[in-house]
mmJSON file of the N, C-alpha and C atoms, coordinates in Angstrom:
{"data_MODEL":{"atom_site":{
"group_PDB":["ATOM","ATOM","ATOM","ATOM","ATOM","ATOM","ATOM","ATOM","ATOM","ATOM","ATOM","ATOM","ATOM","ATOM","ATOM","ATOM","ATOM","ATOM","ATOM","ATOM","ATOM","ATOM","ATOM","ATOM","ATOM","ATOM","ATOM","ATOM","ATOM","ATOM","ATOM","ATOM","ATOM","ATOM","ATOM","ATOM","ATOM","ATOM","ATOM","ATOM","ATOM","ATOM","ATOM","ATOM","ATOM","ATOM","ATOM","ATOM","ATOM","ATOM","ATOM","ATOM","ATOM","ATOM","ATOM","ATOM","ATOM","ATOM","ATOM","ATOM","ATOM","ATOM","ATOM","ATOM","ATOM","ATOM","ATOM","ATOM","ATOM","ATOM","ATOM","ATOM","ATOM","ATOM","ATOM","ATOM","ATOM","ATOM","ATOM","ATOM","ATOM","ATOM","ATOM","ATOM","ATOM","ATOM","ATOM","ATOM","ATOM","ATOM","ATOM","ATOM","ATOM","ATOM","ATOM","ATOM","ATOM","ATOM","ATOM","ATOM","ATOM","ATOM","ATOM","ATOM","ATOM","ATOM","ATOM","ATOM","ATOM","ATOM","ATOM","ATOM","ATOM","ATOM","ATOM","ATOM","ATOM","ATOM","ATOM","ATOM","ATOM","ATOM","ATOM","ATOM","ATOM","ATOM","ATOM","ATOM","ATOM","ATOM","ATOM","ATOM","ATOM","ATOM","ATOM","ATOM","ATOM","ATOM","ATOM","ATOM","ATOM","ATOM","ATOM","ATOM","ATOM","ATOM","ATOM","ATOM","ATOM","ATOM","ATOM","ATOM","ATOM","ATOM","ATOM","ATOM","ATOM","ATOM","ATOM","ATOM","ATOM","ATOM","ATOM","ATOM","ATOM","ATOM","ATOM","ATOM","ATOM","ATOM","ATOM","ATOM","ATOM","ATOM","ATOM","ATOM","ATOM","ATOM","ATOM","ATOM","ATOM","ATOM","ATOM","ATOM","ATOM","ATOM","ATOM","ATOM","ATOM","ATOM","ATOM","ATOM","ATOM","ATOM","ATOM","ATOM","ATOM","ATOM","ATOM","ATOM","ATOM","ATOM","ATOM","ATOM","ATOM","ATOM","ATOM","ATOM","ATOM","ATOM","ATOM","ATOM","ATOM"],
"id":[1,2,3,4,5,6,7,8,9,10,11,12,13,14,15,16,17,18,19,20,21,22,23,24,25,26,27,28,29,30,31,32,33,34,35,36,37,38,39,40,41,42,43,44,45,46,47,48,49,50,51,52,53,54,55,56,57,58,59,60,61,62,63,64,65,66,67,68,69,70,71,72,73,74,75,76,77,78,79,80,81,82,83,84,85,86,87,88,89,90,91,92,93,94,95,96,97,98,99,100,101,102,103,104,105,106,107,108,109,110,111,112,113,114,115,116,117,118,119,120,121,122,123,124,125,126,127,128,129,130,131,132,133,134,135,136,137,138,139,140,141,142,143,144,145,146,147,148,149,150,151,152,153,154,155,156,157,158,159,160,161,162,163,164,165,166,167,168,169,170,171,172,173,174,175,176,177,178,179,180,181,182,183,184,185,186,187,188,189,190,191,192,193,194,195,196,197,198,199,200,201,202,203,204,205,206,207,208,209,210,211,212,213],
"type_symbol":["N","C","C","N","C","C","N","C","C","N","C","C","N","C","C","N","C","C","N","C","C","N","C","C","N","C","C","N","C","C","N","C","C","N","C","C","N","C","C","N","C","C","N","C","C","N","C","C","N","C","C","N","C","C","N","C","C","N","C","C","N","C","C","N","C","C","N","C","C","N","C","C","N","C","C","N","C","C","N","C","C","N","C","C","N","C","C","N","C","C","N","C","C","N","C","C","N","C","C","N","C","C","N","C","C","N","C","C","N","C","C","N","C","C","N","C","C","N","C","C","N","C","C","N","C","C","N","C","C","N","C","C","N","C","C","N","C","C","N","C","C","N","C","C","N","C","C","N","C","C","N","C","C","N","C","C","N","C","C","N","C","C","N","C","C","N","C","C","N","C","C","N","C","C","N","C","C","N","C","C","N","C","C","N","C","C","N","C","C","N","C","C","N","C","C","N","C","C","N","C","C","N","C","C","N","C","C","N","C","C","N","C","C"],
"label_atom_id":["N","CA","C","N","CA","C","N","CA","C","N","CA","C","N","CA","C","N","CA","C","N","CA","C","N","CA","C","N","CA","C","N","CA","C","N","CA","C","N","CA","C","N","CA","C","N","CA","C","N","CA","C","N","CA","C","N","CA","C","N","CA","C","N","CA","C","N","CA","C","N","CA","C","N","CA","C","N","CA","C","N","CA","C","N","CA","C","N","CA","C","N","CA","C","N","CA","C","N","CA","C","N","CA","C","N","CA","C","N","CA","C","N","CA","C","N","CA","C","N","CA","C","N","CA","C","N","CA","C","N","CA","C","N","CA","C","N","CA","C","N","CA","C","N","CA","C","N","CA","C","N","CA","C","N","CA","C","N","CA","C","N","CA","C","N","CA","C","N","CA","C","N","CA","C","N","CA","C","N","CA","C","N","CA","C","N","CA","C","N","CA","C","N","CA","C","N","CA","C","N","CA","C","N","CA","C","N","CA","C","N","CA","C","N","CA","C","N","CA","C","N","CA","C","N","CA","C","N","CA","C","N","CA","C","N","CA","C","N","CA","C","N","CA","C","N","CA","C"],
"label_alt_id":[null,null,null,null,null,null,null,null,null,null,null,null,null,null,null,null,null,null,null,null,null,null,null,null,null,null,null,null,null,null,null,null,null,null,null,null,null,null,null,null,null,null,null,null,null,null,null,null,null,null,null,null,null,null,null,null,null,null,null,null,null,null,null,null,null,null,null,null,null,null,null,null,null,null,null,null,null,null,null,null,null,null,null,null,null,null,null,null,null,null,null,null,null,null,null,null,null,null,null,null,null,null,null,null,null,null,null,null,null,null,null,null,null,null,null,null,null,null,null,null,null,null,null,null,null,null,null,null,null,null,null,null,null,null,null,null,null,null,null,null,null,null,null,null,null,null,null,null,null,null,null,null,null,null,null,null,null,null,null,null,null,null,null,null,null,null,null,null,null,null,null,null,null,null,null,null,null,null,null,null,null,null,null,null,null,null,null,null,null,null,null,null,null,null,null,null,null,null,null,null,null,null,null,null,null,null,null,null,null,null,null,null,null],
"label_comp_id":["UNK","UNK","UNK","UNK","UNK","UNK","UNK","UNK","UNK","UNK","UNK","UNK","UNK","UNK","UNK","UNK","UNK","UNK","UNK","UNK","UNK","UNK","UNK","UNK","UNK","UNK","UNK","UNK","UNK","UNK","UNK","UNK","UNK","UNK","UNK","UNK","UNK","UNK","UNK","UNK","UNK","UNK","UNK","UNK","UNK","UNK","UNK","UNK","UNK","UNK","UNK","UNK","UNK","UNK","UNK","UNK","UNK","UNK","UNK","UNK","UNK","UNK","UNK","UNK","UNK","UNK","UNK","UNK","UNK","UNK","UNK","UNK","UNK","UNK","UNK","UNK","UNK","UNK","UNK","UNK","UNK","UNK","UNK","UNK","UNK","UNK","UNK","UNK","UNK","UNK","UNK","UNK","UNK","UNK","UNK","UNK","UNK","UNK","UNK","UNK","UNK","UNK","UNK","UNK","UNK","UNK","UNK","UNK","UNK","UNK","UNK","UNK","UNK","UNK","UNK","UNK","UNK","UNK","UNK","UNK","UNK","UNK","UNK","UNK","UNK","UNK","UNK","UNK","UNK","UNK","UNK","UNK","UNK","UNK","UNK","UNK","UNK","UNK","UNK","UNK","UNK","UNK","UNK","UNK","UNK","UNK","UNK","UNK","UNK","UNK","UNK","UNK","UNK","UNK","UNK","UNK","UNK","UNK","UNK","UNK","UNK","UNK","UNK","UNK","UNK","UNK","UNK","UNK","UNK","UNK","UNK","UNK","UNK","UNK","UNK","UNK","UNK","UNK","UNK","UNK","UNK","UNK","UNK","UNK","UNK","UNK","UNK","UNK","UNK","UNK","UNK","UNK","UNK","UNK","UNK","UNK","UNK","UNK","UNK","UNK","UNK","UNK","UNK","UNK","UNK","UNK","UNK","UNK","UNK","UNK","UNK","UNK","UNK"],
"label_asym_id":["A","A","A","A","A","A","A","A","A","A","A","A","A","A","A","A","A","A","A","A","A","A","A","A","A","A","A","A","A","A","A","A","A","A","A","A","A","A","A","A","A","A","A","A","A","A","A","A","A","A","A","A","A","A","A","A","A","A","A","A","A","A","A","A","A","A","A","A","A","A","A","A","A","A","A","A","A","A","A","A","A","A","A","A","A","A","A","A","A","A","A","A","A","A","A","A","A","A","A","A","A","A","A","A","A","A","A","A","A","A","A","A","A","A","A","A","A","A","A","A","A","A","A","A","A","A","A","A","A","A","A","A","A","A","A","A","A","A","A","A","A","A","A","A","A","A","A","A","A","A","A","A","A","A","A","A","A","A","A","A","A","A","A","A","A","A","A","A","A","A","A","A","A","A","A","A","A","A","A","A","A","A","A","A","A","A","A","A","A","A","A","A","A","A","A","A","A","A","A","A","A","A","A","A","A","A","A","A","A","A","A","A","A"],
"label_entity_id":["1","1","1","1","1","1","1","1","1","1","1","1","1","1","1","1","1","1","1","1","1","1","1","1","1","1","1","1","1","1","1","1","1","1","1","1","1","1","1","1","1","1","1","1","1","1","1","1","1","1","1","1","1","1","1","1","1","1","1","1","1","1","1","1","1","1","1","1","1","1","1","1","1","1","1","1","1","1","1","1","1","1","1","1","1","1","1","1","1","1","1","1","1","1","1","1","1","1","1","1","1","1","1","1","1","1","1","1","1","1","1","1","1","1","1","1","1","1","1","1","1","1","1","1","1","1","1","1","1","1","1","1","1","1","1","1","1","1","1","1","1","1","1","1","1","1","1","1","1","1","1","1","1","1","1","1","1","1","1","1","1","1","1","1","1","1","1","1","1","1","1","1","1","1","1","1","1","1","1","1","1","1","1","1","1","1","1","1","1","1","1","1","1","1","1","1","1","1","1","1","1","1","1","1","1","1","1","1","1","1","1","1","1"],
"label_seq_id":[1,1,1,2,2,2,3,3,3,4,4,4,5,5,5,6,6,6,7,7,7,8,8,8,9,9,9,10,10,10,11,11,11,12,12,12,13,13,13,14,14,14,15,15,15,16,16,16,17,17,17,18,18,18,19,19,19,20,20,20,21,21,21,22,22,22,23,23,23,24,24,24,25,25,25,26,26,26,27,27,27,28,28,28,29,29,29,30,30,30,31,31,31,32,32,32,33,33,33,34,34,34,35,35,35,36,36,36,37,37,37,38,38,38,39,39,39,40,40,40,41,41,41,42,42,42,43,43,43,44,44,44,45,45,45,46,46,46,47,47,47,48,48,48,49,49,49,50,50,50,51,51,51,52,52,52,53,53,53,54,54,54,55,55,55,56,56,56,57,57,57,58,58,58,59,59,59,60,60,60,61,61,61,62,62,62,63,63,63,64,64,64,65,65,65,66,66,66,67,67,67,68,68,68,69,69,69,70,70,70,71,71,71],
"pdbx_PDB_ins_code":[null,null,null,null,null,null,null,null,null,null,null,null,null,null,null,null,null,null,null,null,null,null,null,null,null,null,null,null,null,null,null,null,null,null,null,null,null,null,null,null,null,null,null,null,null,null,null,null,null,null,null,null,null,null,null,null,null,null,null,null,null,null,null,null,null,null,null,null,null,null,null,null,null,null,null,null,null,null,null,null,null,null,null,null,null,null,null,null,null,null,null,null,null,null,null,null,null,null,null,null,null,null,null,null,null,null,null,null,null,null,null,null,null,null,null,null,null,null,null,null,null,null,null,null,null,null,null,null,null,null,null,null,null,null,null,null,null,null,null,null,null,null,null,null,null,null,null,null,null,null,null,null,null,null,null,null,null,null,null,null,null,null,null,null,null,null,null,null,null,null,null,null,null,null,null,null,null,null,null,null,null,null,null,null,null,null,null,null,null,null,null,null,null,null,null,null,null,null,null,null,null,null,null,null,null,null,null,null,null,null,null,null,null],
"Cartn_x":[-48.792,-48.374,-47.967,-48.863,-48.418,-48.081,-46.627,-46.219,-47.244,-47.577,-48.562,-47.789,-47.988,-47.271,-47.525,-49.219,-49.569,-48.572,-47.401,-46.771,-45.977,-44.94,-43.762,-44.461,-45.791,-46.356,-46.436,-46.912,-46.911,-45.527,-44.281,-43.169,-42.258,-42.599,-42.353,-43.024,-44.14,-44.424,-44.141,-43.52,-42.843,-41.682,-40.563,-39.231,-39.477,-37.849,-37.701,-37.529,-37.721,-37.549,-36.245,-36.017,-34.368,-33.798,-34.898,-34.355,-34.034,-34.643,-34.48,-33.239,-32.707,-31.25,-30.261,-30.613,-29.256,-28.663,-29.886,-29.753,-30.65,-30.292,-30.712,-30.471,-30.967,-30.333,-30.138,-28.979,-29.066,-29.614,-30.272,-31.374,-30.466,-29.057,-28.634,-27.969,-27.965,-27.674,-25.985,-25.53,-24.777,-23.158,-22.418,-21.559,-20.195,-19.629,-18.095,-16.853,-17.086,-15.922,-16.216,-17.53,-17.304,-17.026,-17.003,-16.523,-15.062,-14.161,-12.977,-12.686,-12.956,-12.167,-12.567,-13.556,-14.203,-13.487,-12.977,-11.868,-10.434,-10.227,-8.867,-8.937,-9.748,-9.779,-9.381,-10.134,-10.239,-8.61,-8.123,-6.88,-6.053,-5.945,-4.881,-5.535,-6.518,-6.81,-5.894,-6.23,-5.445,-3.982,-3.645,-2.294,-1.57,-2.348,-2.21,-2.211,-2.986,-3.046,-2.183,-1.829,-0.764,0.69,0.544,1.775,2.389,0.842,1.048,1.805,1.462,1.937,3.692,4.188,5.86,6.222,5.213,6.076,5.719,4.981,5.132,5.826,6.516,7.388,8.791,8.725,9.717,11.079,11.587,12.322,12.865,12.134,12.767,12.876,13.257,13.366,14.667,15.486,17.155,17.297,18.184,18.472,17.84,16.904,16.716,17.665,17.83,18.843,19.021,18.275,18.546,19.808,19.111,20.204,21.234,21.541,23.251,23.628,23.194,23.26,23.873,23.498,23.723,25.232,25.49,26.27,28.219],
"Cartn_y":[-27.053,-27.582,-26.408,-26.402,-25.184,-25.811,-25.067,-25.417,-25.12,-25.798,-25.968,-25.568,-24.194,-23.603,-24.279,-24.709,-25.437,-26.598,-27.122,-28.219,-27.538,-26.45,-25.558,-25.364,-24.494,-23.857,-25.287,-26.433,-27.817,-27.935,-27.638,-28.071,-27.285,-26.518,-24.779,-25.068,-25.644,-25.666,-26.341,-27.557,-28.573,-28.8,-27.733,-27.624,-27.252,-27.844,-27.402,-25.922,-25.425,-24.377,-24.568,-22.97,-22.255,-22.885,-22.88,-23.12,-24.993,-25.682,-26.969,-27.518,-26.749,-26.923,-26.422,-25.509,-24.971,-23.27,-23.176,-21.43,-20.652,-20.31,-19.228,-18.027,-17.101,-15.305,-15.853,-15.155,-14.971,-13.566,-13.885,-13.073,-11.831,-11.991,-11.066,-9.955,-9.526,-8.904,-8.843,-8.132,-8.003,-9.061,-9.83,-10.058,-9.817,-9.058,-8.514,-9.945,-10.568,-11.53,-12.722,-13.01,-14.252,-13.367,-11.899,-11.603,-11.184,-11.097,-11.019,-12.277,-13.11,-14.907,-15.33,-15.215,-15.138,-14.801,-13.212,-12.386,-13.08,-13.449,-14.001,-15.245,-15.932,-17.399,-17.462,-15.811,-15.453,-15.46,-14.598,-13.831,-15.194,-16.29,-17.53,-18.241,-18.465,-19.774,-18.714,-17.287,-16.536,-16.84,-16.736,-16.776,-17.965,-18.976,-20.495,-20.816,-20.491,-20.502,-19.765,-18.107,-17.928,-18.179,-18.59,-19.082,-20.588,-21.628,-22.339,-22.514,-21.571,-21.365,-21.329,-21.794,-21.597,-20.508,-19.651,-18.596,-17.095,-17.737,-17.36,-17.639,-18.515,-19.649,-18.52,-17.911,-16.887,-17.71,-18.669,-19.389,-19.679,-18.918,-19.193,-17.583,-16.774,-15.329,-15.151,-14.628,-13.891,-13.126,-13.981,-12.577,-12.74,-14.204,-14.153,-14.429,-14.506,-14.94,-16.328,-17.07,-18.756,-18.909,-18.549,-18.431,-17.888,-16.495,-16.054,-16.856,-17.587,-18.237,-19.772,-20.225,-21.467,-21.608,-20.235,-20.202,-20.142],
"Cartn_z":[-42.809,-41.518,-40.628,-39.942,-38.643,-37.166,-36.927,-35.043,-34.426,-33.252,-32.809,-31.016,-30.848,-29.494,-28.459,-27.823,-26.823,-26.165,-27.261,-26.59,-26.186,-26.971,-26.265,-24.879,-24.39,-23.287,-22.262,-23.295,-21.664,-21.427,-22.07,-22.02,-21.111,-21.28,-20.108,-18.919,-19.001,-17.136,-16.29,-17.173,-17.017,-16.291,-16.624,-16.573,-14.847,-14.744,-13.237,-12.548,-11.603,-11.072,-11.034,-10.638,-10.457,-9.041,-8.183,-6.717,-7.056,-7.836,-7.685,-7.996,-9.206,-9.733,-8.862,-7.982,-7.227,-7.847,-8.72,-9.041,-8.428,-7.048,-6.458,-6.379,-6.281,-6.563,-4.674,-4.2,-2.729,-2.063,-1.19,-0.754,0.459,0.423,1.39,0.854,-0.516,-1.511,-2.474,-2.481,-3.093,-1.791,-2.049,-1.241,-1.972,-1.303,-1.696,-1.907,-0.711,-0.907,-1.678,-2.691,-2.976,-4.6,-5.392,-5.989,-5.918,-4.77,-5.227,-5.128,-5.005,-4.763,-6.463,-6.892,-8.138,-9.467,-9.526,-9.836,-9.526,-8.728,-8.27,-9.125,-9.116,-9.698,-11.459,-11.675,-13.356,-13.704,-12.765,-13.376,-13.192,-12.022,-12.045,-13.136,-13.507,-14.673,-15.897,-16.051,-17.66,-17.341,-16.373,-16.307,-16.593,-16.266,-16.267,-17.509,-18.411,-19.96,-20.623,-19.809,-20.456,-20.748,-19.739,-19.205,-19.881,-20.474,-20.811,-22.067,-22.659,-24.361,-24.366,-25.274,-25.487,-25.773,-26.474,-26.856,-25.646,-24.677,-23.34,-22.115,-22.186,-21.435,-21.091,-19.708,-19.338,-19.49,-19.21,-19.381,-20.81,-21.458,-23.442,-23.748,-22.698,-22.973,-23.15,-24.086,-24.33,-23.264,-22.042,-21.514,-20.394,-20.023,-18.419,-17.653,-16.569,-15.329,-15.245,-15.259,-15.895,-17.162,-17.932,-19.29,-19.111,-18.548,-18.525,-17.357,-16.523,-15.096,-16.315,-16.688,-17.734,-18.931,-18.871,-20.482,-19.234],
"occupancy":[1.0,1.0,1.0,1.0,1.0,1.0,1.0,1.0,1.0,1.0,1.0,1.0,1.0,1.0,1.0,1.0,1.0,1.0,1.0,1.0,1.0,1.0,1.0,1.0,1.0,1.0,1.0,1.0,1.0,1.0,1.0,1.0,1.0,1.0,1.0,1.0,1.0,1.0,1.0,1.0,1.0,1.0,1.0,1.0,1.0,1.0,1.0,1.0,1.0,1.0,1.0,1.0,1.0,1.0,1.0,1.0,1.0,1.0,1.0,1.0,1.0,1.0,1.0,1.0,1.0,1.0,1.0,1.0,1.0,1.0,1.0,1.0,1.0,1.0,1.0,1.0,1.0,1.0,1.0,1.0,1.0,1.0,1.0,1.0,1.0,1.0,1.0,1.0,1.0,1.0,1.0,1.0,1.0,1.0,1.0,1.0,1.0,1.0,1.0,1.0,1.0,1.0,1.0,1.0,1.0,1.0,1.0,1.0,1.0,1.0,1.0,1.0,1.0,1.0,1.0,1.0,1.0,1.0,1.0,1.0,1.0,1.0,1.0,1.0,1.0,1.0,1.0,1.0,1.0,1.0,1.0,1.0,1.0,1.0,1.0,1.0,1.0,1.0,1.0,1.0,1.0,1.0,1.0,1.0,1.0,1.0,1.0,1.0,1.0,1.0,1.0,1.0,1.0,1.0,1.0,1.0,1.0,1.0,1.0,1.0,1.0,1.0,1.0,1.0,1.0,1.0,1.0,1.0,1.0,1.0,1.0,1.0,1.0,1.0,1.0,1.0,1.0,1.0,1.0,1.0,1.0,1.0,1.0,1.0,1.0,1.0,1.0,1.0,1.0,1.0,1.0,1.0,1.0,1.0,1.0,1.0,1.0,1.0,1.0,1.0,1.0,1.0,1.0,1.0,1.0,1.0,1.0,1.0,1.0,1.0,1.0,1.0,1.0],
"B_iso_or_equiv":[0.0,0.0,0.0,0.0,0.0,0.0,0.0,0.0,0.0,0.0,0.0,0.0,0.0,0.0,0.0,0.0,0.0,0.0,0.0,0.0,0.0,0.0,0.0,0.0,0.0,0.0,0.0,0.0,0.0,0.0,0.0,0.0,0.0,0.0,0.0,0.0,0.0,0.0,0.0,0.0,0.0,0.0,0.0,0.0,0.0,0.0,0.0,0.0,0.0,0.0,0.0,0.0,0.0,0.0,0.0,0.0,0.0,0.0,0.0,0.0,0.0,0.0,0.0,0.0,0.0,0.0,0.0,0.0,0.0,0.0,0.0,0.0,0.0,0.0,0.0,0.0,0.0,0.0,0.0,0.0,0.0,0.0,0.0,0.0,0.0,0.0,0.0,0.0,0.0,0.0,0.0,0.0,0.0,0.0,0.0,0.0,0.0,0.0,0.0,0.0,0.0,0.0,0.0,0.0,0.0,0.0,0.0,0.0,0.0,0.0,0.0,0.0,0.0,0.0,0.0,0.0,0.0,0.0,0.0,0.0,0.0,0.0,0.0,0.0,0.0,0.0,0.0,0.0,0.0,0.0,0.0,0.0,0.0,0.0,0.0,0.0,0.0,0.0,0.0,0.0,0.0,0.0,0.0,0.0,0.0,0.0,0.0,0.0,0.0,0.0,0.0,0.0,0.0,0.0,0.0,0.0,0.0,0.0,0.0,0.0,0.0,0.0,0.0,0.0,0.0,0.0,0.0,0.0,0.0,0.0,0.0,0.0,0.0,0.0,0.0,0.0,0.0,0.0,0.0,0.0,0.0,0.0,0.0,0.0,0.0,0.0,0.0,0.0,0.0,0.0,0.0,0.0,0.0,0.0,0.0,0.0,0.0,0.0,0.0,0.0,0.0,0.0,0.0,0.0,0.0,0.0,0.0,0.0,0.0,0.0,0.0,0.0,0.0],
"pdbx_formal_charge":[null,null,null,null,null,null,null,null,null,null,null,null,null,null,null,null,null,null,null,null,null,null,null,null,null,null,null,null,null,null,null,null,null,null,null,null,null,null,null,null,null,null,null,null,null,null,null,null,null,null,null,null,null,null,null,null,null,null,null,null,null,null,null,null,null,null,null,null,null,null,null,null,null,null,null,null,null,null,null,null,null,null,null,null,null,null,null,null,null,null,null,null,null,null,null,null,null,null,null,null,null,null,null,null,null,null,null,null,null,null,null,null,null,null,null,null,null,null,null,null,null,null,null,null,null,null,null,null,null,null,null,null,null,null,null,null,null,null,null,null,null,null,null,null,null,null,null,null,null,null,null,null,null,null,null,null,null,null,null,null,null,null,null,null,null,null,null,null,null,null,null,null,null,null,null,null,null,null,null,null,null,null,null,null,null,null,null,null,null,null,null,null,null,null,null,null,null,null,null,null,null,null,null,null,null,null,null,null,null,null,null,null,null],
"auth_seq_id":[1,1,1,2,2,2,3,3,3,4,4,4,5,5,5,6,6,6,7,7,7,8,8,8,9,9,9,10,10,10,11,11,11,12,12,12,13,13,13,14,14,14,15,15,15,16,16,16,17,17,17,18,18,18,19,19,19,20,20,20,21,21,21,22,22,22,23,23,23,24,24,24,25,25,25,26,26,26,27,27,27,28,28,28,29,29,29,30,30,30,31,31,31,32,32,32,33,33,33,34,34,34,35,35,35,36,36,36,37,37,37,38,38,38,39,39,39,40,40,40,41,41,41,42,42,42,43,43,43,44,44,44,45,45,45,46,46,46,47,47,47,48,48,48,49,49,49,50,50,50,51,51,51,52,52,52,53,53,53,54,54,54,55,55,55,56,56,56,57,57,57,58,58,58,59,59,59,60,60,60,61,61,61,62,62,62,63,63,63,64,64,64,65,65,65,66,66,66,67,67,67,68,68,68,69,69,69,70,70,70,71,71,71],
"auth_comp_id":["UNK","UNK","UNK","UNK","UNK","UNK","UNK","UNK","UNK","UNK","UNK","UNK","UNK","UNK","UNK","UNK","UNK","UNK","UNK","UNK","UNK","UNK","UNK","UNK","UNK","UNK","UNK","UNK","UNK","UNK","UNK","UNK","UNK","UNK","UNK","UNK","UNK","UNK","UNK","UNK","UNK","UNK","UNK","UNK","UNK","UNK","UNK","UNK","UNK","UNK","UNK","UNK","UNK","UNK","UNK","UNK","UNK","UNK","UNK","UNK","UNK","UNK","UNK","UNK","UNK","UNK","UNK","UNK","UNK","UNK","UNK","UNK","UNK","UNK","UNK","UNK","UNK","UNK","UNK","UNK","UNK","UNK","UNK","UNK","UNK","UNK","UNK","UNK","UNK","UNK","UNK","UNK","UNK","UNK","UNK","UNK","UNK","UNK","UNK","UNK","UNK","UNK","UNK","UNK","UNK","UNK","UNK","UNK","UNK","UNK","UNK","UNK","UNK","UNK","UNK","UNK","UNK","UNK","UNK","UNK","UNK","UNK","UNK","UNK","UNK","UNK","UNK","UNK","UNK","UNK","UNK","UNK","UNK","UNK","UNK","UNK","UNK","UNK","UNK","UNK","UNK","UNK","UNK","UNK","UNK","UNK","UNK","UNK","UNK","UNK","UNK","UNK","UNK","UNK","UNK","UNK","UNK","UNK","UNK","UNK","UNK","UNK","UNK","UNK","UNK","UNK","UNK","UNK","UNK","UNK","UNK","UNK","UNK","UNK","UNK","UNK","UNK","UNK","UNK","UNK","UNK","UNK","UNK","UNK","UNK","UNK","UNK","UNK","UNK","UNK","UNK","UNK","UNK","UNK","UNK","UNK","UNK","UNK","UNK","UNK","UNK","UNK","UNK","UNK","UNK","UNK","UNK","UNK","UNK","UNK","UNK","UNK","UNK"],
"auth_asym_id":["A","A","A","A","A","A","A","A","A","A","A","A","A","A","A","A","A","A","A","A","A","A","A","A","A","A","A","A","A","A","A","A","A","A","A","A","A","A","A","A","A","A","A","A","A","A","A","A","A","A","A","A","A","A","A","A","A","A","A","A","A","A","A","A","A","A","A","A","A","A","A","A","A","A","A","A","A","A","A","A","A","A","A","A","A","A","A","A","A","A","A","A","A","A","A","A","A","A","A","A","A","A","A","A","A","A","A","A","A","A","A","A","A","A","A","A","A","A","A","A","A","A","A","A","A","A","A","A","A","A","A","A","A","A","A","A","A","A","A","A","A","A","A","A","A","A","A","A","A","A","A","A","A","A","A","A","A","A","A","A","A","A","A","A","A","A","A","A","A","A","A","A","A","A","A","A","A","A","A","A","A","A","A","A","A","A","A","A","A","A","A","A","A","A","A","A","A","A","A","A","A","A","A","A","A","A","A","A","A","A","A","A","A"],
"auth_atom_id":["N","CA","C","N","CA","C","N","CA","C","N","CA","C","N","CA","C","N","CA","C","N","CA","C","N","CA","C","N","CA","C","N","CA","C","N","CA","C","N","CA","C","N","CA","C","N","CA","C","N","CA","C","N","CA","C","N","CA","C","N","CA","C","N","CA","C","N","CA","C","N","CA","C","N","CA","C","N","CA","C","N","CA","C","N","CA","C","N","CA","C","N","CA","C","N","CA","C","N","CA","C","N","CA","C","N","CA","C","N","CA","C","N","CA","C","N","CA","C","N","CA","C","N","CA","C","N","CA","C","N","CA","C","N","CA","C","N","CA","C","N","CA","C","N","CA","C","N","CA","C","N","CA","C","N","CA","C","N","CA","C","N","CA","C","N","CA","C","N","CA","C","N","CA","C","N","CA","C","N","CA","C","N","CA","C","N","CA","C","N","CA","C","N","CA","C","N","CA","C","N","CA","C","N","CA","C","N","CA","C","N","CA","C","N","CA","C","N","CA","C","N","CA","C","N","CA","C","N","CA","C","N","CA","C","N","CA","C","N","CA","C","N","CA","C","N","CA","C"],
"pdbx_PDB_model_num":[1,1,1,1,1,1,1,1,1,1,1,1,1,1,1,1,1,1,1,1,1,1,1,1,1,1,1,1,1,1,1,1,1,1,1,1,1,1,1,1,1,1,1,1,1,1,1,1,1,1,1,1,1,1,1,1,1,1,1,1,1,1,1,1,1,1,1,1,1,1,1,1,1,1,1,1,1,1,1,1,1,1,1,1,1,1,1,1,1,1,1,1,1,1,1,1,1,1,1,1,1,1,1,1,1,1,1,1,1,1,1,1,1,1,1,1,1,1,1,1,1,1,1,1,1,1,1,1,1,1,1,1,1,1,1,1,1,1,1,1,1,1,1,1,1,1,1,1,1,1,1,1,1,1,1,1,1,1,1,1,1,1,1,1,1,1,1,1,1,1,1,1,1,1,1,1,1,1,1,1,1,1,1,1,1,1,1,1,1,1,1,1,1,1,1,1,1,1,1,1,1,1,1,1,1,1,1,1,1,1,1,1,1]
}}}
């Protein structure tokens, strides 16, 4: 029993183009500001996660200003 490629090759010509899905390369080259908004977005989602964790939780630190502010 041998794969028989001809269906992979009808199945490939098949598929949609890049432009149809909404993946276009943009044709005005490189653009600066939609990579720092991009970058900006990276570093608030890590922070957001880091931040999420308890044993990241500034508020459970010995010794913040909340806590001697509390006792």
């Amino acid at each position: 029993m041998m794969i028989d490629f001809s269906h992979l090759l009808d199945f490939a010509t098949q598929l949609p183009h890049p432009s149809d899905i909404g993946l276009v390369k943009p044709s005005g080259g490189f653009q600066l500001l939609p990579v720092v908004f991009g970058i900006l977005a990276i570093i608030q989602v890590s922070q957001f996660h880091w931040y999420a964790r308890d044993c990241n939780d500034p508020e459970k630190f010995e010794g913040t200003e909340r806590q001697k502010l509390s006792r």
